[in-house]
N, C-alpha and C positions, 0 to 999 in steps of 0.2 A: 748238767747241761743248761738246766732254763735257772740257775741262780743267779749270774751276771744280768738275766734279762728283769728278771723279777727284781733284782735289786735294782735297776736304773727304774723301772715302774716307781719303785718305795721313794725312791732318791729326787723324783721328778719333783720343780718347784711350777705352781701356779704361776699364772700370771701375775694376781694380786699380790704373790709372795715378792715376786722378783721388782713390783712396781713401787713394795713399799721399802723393799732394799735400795732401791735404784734413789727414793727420794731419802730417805737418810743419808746416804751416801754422799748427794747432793747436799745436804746440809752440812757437811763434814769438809767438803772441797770448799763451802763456802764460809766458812770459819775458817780455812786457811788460807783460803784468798785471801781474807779480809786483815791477816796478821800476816800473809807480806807484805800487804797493801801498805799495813804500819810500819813497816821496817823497812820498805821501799823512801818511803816520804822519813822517816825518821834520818836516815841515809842524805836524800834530798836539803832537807833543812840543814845539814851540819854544811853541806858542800853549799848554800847559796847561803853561810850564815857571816859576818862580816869578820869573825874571826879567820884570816886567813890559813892558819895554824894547823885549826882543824881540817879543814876543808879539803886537805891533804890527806889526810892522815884519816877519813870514812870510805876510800878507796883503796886501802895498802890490806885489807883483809878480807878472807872468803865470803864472810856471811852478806854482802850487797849483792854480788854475785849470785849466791844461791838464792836469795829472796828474789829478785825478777826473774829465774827460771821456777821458782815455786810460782810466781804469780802466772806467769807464761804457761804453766802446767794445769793450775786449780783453777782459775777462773774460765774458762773454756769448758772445763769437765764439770764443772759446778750447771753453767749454762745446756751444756747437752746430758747431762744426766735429770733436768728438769723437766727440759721438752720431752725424754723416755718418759719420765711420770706422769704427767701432765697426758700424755698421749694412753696412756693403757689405762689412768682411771681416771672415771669425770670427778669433778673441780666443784664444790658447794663454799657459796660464798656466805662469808656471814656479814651483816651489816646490822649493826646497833639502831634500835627505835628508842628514841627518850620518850615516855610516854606523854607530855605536854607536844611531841610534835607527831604522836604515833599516826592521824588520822590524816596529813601530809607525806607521810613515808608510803614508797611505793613498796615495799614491803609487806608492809601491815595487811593482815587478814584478821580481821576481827570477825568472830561467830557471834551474829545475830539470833540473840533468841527466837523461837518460833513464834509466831505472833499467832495470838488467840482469836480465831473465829465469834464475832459475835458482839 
């Protein structure tokens, strides 16, 4: 009786589990935005290219088609699988100190030695 319960127990994912699927994920939808994005505009350039010939002939097959519904698909869930992540864990930023400009950078924490009595 209680093995369906104990197993969804076993089965249950964390929050952090599911935040750091949600941002991979997100980097996944954004890599293939970003390769319709090229095959949208690759598309684009042959149709506004002075070769008439072509310009025909980048609309007579599936794959334009499919590339703006892939973009129409990925880039959206790329965007909202971010803000999931973004929302479930906090965000550390890193910014690089050169050390000729370190004691200018709002960054920098430098430990001061303790200074000797006396």
């Amino acid at each position: 009786q209680h093995l369906p319960f104990a197993a969804q127990e076993r089965c249950r994912l964390s929050a952090k589990t599911i935040a750091v699927g949600d941002g991979f994920a997100a980097a996944l939808f954004g890599a293939f935005s970003q390769t319709f994005l090229k095959m949208v505009a690759e598309v684009a350039e042959v149709t506004i290219s002075q070769d008439g010939e072509k310009a025909g002939e980048a609309w007579t097959s599936w794959i334009p088609y499919i590339s703006i519904l892939g973009l129409v698909v990925c880039a959206p869930m790329q965007l909202i699988l971010l803000n999931l992540t973004l929302r479930a864990m906090p965000v550390q930023y890193a910014v690089r100190c050169f050390p000729e400009t370190a004691r200018d950078c709002p960054c920098s924490t430098r430990v001061q030695p303790p200074r000797s009595e006396g």
